[in-house]
C-alpha positions as CSV (number, residue, x, y, z in Angstrom):
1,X,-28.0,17.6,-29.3
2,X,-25.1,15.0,-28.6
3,X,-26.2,11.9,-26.9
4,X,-24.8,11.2,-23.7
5,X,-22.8,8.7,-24.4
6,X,-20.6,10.8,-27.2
7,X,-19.5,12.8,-24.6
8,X,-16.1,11.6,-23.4
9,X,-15.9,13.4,-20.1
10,X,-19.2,11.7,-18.9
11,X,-18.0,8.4,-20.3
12,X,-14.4,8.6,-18.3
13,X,-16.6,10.2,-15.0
14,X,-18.9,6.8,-15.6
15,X,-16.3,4.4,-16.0
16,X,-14.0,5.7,-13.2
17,X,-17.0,5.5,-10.9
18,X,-17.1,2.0,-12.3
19,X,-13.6,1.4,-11.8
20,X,-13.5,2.5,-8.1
21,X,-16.3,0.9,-7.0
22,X,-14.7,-2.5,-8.3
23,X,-11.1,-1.2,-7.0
24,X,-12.5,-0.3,-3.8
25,X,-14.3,-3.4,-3.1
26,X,-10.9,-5.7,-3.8
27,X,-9.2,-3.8,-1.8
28,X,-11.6,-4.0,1.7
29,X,-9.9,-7.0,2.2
30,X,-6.6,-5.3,2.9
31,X,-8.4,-2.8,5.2
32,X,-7.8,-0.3,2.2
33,X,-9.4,2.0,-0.4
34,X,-8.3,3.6,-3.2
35,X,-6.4,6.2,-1.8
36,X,-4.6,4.2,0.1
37,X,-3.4,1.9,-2.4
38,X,-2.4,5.4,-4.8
39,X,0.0,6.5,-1.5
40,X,1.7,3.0,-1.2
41,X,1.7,2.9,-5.2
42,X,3.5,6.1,-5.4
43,X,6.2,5.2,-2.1
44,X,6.9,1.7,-4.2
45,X,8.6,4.1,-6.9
46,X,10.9,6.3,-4.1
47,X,12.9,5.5,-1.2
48,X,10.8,7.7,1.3
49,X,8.8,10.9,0.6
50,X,7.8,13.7,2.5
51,X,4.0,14.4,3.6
52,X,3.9,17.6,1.5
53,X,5.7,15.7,-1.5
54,X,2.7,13.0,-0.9
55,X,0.3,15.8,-1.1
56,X,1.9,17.1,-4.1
57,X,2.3,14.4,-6.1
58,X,-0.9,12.7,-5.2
59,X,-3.0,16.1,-5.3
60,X,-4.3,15.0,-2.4
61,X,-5.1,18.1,0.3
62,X,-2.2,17.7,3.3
63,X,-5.0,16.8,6.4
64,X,-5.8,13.8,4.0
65,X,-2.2,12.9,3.8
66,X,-1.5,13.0,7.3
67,X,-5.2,10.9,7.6
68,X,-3.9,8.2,5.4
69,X,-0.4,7.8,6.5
70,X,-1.8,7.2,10.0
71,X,-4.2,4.7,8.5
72,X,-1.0,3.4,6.4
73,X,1.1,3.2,9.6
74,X,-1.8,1.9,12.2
75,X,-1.5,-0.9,9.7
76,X,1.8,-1.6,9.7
77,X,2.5,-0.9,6.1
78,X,4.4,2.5,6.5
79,X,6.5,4.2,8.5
80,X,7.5,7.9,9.6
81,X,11.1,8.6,10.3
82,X,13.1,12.0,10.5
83,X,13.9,13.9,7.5
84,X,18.0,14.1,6.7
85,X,18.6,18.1,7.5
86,X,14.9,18.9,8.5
87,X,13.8,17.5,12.3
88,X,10.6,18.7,12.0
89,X,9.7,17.5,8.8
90,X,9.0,13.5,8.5
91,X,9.7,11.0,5.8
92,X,7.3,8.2,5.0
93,X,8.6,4.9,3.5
94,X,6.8,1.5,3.0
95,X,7.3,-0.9,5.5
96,X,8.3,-4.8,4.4
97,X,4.6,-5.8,5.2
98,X,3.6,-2.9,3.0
99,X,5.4,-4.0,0.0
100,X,4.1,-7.9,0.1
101,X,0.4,-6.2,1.0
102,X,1.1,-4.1,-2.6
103,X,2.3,-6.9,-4.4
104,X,-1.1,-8.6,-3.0
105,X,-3.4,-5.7,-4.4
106,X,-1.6,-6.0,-7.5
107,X,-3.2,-9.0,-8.4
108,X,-6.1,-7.7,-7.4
109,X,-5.7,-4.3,-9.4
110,X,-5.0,-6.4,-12.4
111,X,-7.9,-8.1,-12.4
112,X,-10.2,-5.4,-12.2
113,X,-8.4,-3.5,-14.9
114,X,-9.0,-6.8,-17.1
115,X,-12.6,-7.4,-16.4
116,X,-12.8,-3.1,-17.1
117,X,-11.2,-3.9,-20.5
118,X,-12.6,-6.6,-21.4
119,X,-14.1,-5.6,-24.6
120,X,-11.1,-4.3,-26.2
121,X,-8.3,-6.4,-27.7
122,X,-4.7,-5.8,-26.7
123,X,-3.3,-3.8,-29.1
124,X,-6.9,-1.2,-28.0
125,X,-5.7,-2.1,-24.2
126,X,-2.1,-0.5,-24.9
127,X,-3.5,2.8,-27.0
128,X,-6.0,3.2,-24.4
129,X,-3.1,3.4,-21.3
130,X,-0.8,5.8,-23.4
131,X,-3.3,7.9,-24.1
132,X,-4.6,8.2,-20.7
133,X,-1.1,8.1,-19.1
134,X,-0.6,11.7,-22.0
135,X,-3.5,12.8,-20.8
136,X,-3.2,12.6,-17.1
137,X,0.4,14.0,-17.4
138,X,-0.9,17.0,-19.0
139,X,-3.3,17.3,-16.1
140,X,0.0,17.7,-13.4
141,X,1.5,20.7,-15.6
C-alpha cells in the first residue's frame, strides 16, 4: 500500500486547503475571499465580461456569479453596464477602486505563494508553476 503522502492528488487537495486558508485570511481585510479575488483576477485581463462568460471561465455555477458580482459591486470594485447589441444581457468591468484593491491583494497573494514555496529553490518555484499552469489548462478542455 502507498503511503499517503505518495499520492499526489491528496498532496495538491492538502496543500490547496493550505493555500486557501492562508489566501483567504489575507484577503478578509479587503472584505474578500478567494473567489472574489479569482473574478477581479480574471476582469484585470479583459475589458468587461459577461456574467455567463464569468461563469464559464471561472467554472463557477451562474447564481454564484451573480452572488459575487453583487458582493464585487456593493463594494465598489465592479460595475454592471449594458451589453453592446444585447439589452438584457450585462457586462461587468472592474471599477478604478477595484484595480488599486487588486494591486493591494497582490502583495498579499505573493506573499502567501512565497511562504507556500518556501522549501523549493527558484529554478523548483518556476517548474512547479508550468507544470500546474499545463495541468490546469488540460482541466478547461
Amino acid at each position: 500500500m502507498r503511503a499517503l503522502h505518495a499520492d499526489t492528488g491528496y498532496l495538491l487537495y492538502r496543500l490547496g486547503l493550505h493555500s486557501g486558508r492562508l489566501f483567504n485570511a489575507t484577503l478578509e481585510e479587503f472584505g474578500l475571499r478567494l473567489r472574489h479575488y479569482a473574478l477581479l483576477r480574471y476582469l484585470a485581463t479583459v475589458e468587461g465580461a459577461l456574467q455567463r462568460e464569468l461563469s464559464d471561465r471561472l467554472g463557477y455555477d451562474p447564481s454564484a456569479i451573480v452572488s459575487l458580482v453583487d458582493d464585487l459591486q456593493e463594494l465598489g470594485l465592479v460595475e454592471r453596464g449594458p451589453a453592446p447589441g444585447d439589452r438584457r444581457s450585462r457586462i461587468v468591468a472592474l471599477t478604478d477602486r477595484g484595480k488599486d484593491v487588486l494591486r493591494d491583494t497582490d502583495k498579499g497573494s505573493r506573499r502567501v505563494t512565497d511562504e507556500l514555496l518556501a522549501p523549493l529553490a527558484p529554478g523548483e518555484r518556476a517548474t512547479l508553476q508550468a507544470l500546474l499552469a499545463r495541468v490546469a489548462e488540460a482541466d478547461r478542455g
